[in-house]
N, C-alpha and C positions, 0 to 999 in steps of 0.2 A: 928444707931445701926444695927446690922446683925444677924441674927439667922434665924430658920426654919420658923419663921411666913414671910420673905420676900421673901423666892422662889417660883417663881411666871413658871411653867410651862407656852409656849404658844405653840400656834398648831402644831407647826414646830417643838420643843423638845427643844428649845432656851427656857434661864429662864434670867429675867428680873431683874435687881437689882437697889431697893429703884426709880424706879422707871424714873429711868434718864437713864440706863445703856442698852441697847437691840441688844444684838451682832449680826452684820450685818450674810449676807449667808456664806460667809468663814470663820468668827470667828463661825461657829456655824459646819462646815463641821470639823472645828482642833480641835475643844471641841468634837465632836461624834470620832473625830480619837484618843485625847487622851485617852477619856475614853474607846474606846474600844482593845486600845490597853493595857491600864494597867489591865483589866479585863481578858486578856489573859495571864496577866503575875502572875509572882509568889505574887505581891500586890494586888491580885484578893478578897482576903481574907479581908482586909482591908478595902475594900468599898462598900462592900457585904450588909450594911444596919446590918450585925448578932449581931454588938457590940452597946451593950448602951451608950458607950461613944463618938459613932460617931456622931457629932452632923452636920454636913454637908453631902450632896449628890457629889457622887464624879463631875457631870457637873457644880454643884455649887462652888467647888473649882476652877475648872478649868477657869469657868467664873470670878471668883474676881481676879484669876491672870493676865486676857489677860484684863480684866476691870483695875488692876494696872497698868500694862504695857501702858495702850492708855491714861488714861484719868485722872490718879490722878496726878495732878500738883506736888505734892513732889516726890521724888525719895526716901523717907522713908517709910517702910512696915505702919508704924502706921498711914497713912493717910488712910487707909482701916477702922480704927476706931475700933469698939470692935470686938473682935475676932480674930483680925491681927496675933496675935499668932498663932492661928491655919492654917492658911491660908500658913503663912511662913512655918511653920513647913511642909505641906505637899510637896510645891516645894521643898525644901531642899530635903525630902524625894528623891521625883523625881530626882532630880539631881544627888543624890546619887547613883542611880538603874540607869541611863543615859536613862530615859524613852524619854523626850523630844528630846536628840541623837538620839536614835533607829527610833520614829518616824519622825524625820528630814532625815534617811537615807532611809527610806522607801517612803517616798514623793517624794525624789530625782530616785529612783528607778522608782517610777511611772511615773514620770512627763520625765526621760529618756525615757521610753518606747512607750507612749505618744506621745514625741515632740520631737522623736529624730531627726530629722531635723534642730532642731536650735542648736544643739549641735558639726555641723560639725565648726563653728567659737565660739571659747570663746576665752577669754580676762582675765584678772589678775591687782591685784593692791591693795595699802594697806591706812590703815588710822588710824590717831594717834586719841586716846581717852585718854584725858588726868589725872592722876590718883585726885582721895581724898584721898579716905578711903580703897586703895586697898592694900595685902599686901604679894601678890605674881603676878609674872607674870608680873615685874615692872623696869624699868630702863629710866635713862638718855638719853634724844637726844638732841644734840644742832638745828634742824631744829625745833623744837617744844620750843626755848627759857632755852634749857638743862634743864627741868624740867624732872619728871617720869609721865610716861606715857605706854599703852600696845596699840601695834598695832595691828590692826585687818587686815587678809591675806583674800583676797575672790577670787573665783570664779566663773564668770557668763557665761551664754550663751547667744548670740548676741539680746536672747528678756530682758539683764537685769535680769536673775531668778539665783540668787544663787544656784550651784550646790556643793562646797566646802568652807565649813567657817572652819579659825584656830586663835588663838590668839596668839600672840610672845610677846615677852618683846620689849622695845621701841628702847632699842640699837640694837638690830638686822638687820641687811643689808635685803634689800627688798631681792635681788637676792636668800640670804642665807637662807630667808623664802622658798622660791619657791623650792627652790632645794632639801630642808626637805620633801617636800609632794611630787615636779613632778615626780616620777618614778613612784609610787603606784598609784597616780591619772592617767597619760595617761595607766597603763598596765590593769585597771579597768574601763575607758571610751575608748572602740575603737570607730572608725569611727571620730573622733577630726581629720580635715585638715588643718585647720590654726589656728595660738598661736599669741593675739595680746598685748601687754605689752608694758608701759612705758621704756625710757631711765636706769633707775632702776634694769631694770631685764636684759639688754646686758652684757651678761658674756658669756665667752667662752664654759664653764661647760654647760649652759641652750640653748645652741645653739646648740653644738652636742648632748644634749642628747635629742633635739625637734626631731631632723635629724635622732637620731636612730627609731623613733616609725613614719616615715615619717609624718611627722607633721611639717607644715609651718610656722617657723618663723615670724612673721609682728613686729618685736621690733625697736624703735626706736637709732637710734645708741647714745651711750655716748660719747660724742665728749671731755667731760672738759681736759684729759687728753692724749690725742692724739696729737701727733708733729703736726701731719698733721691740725690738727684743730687747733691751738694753734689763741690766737685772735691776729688780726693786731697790730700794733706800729707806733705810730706817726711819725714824725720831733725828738720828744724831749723825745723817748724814754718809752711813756704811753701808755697801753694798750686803744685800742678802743674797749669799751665794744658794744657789739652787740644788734641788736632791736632783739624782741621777734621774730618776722616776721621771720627773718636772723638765731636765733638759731634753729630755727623748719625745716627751709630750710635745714640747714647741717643735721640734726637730719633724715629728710627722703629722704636724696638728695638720696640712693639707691634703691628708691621704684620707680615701676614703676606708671604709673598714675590710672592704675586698682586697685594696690596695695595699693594706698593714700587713695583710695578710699573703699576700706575692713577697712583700718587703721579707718577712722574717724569713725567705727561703735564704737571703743573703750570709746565713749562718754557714750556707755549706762552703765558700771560700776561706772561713774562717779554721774550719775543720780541716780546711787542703791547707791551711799552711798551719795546721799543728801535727799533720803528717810526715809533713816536711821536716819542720824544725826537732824529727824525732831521731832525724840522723845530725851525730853529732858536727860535721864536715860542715853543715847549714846552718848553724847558728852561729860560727865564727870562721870568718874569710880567713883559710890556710895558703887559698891558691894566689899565688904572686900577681897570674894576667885573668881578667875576669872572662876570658875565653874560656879557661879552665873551670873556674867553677861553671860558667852557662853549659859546657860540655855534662857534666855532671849533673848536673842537677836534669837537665832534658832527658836523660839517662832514665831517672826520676820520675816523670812526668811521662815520660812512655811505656812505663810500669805501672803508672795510675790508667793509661787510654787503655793497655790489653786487659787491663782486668776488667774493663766494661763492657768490652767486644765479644 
């Protein structure tokens, strides 16, 4: 059961729920950021304590959300139990006003300012979530077994910290994601010297327009349909398909050996979306409108910025 008699203030300003729940130092730094940031904003009013019908503390909301998000084994709001109503109703709210947005761009702000050091290498790449109950933001892949599905587009810096999250529909070309955001993303991050990305993203478009904002390429070449790479042919006429070894070989036969060696840092976006996909809410679309899941998951992703800060 949930109501005012379980908010348990402790000395740090962290409030403690039913008595299992006790939000480490950075869920407790993104609960003082949301609430002080919605306190500055036009929903100042709303959690001001002035209405009799607010039966929750705005830190209290914010805790049973990031409390949903980690540790309630369902991916449905009503495993929150009584109250769950109100609880959803207030993120929704949030989602709606893009409060969680606003302070995910302010994080990224800071944590630019910060560490901008790690920002001179990032890296790109996407990942299929696959749909249930979603019912926008949706489309067919046959890499994903042609079910629906919404891709998730990120950007990190070589520690791994999401600097730009997008969602796309599932049919969408990696390249054709990239290409939607890279002009506005490099003419809003200067000081970016090298661009590291999958096979996926070699396109002609993403390669001049790295070279117009002098920004270094590191992309793997796509070889599938290249004369020049085309695979060998037996005796009898059948393709000799390639070991993995042998395709990665062609793939970075242009780089130099410094440059292989920038290349394998691209392991750490790899590593941010097996972070990710460790909550189970991220590996299958529960949320009906993809505002919700992006709500969530930014959530997410500003729990990866404070732990580097």
């Amino acid at each position: 059961m949930i109501g005012k008699n379980l908010i348990k203030p402790n000395s740090d300003g962290s409030i403690e729920i039913n008595n299992k729940f006790k939000p480490n130092r950075v869920q407790v730094r993104l609960i003082n950021k949301l609430s002080k940031f919605i306190m500055n904003s036009e929903l100042a009013k709303s959690y001001d304590m002035s209405h009799q019908s607010q039966k929750y503390t705005l830190k209290y909301i914010a805790t049973k959300i990031i409390y949903f998000l980690h540790h309630c084994t369902s991916t449905n709001w009503r495993a929150l139990g009584s109250g769950w109503e109100n609880i959803y109703s207030h993120f929704r709210k949030w989602t709606k006003w893009k409060i969680i947005d606003n302070v995910f761009m302010d994080l990224c702000n800071l944590y630019k300012k910060k560490r901008s050091g790690h920002l001179k290498v990032i890296m790109t790449d996407t990942s299929f979530i696959l749909n249930k109950n979603g019912s926008d933001c949706i489309k067919r892949n046959p890499l994903v077994k042609n079910k629906n599905c919404t891709k998730l587009f990120n950007i990190v810096d070589d520690k791994g910290v999401s600097i730009f999250v997008e969602f796309c529909p599932g049919s969408m070309y990696d390249s054709k994601c990239l290409m939607t955001f890279l002009a506005k993303f490099l003419s809003e991050n200067i000081g970016i010297t090298t661009f590291l990305a999958d096979s996926g993203f070699y396109t002609t478009d993403i390669m001049n327009l790295l070279k117009e904002y002098d920004v270094k390429p590191l992309i793997a070449k796509n070889v599938r349909n290249s004369k020049k790479h085309k695979n060998k042919v037996d005796k009898k006429g059948k393709k000799i398909k390639l070991t993995y070894a042998q395709k990665i070989a062609r793939q970075l036969e242009d780089m130099t050996k410094q440059e292989k060696k920038i290349f394998k840092k691209r392991c750490k976006i790899e590593n941010s979306y097996a972070s990710y996909k460790q909550i189970p809410r991220f590996i299958v679309r529960y949320d009906r409108y993809v505002e919700n899941l992006r709500a969530m998951s930014l959530i997410f992703f500003c729990e990866q910025i404070l732990k580097h800060m």
